[in-house]
C-alpha positions as CSV (number, residue, x, y, z in Angstrom):
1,X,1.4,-8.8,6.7
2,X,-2.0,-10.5,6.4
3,X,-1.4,-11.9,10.3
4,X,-1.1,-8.4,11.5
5,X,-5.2,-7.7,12.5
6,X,-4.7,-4.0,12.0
7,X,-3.2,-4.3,8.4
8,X,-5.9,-3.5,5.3
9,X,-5.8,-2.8,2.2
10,X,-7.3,-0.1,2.0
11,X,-5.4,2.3,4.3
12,X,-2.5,0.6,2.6
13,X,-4.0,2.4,-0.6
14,X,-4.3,5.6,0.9
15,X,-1.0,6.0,1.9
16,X,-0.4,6.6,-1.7
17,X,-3.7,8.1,-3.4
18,X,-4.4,11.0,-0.4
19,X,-6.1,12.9,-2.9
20,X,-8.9,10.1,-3.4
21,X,-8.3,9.7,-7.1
22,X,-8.3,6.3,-7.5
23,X,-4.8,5.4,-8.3
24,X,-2.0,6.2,-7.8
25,X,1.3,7.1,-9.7
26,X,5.1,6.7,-9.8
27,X,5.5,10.2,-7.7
28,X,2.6,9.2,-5.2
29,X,4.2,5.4,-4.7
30,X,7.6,7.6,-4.1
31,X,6.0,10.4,-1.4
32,X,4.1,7.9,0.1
33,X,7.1,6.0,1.1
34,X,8.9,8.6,1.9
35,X,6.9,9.7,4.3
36,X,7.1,6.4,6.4
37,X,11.0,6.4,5.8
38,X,11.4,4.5,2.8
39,X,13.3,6.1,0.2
40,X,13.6,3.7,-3.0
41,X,15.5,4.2,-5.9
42,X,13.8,5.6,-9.6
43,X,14.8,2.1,-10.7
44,X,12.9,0.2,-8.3
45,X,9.7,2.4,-8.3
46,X,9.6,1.8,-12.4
47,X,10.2,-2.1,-11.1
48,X,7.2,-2.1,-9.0
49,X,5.0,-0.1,-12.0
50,X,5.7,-2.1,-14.4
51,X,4.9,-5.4,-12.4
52,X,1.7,-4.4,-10.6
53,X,0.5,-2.2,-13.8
54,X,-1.5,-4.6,-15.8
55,X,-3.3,-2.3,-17.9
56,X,-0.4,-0.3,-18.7
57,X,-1.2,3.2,-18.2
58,X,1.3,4.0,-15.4
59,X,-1.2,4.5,-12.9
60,X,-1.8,1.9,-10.2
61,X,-5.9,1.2,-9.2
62,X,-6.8,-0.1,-6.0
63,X,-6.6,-3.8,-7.3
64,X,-3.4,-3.8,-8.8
65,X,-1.9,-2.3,-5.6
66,X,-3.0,-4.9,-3.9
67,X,-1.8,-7.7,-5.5
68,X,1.6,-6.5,-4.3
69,X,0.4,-7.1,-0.9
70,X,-2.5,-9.8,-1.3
71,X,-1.0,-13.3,-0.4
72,X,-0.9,-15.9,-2.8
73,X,-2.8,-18.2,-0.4
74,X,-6.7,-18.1,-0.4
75,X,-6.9,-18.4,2.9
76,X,-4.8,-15.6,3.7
77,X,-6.0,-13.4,0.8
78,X,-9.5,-14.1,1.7
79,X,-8.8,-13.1,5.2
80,X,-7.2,-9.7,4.5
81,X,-9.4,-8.9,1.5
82,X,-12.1,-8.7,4.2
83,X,-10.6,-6.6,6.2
84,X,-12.0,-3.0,6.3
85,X,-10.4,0.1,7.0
86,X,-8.6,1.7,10.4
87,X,-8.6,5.1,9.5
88,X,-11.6,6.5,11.2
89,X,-10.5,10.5,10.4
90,X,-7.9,12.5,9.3
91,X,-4.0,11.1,10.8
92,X,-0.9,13.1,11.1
93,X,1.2,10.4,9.3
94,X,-0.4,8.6,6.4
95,X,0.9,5.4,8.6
96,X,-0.9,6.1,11.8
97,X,-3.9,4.3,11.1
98,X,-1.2,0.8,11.9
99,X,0.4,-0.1,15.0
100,X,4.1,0.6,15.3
101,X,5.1,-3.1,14.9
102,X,2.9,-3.3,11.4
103,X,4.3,0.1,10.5
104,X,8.4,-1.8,10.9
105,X,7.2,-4.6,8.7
106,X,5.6,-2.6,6.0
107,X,8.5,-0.5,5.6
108,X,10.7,-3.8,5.9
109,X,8.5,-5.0,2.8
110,X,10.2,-2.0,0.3
């Protein structure tokens, strides 16, 4: 995902937390990708918590989210951890602020 120039972080993000909270939970990751077309399983949302939840308190912050999407690399981390956001006002779809071919790969992630 990091070689796709459109592809942040931080819309990434608010996919899930669209009430600007600053995290998100089990029910946002699961409306969130359901509203791209991604329908995971109970099982595999409480797999993706508990991995990316370091603190423990069932909500994901900005930063654990994106370690699930932050490349090991330092190059490549580096270069999409400067990356700022797309969304320049209110979208239709919360993945509109991506180009159709990023919007097939992030769904292809799940």
């Amino acid at each position: 995902m990091t070689m796709k120039s459109d592809f942040n972080l931080f819309d990434v993000f608010a996919m899930f937390d669209i009430d600007n909270r600053g995290w998100c939970s089990i029910n946002d990751l699961r409306e969130g990708l359901s509203a791209i077309g991604v329908y995971p399983t109970s099982e595999e949302l409480e797999l993706f918590m508990t991995r990316y939840d370091k603190n423990g308190d069932r909500m994901l912050r900005f930063n654990e989210l994106c370690d699930a999407f932050t490349a090991h690399d330092p190059y490549y981390a580096n270069m999409l951890n400067k990356r700022s956001s797309n969304n320049r006002m209110k979208t239709y779809r919360r993945d509109d602020c991506f180009y159709p071919e990023t919007n097939i790969e992030l769904r292809n992630l799940w």
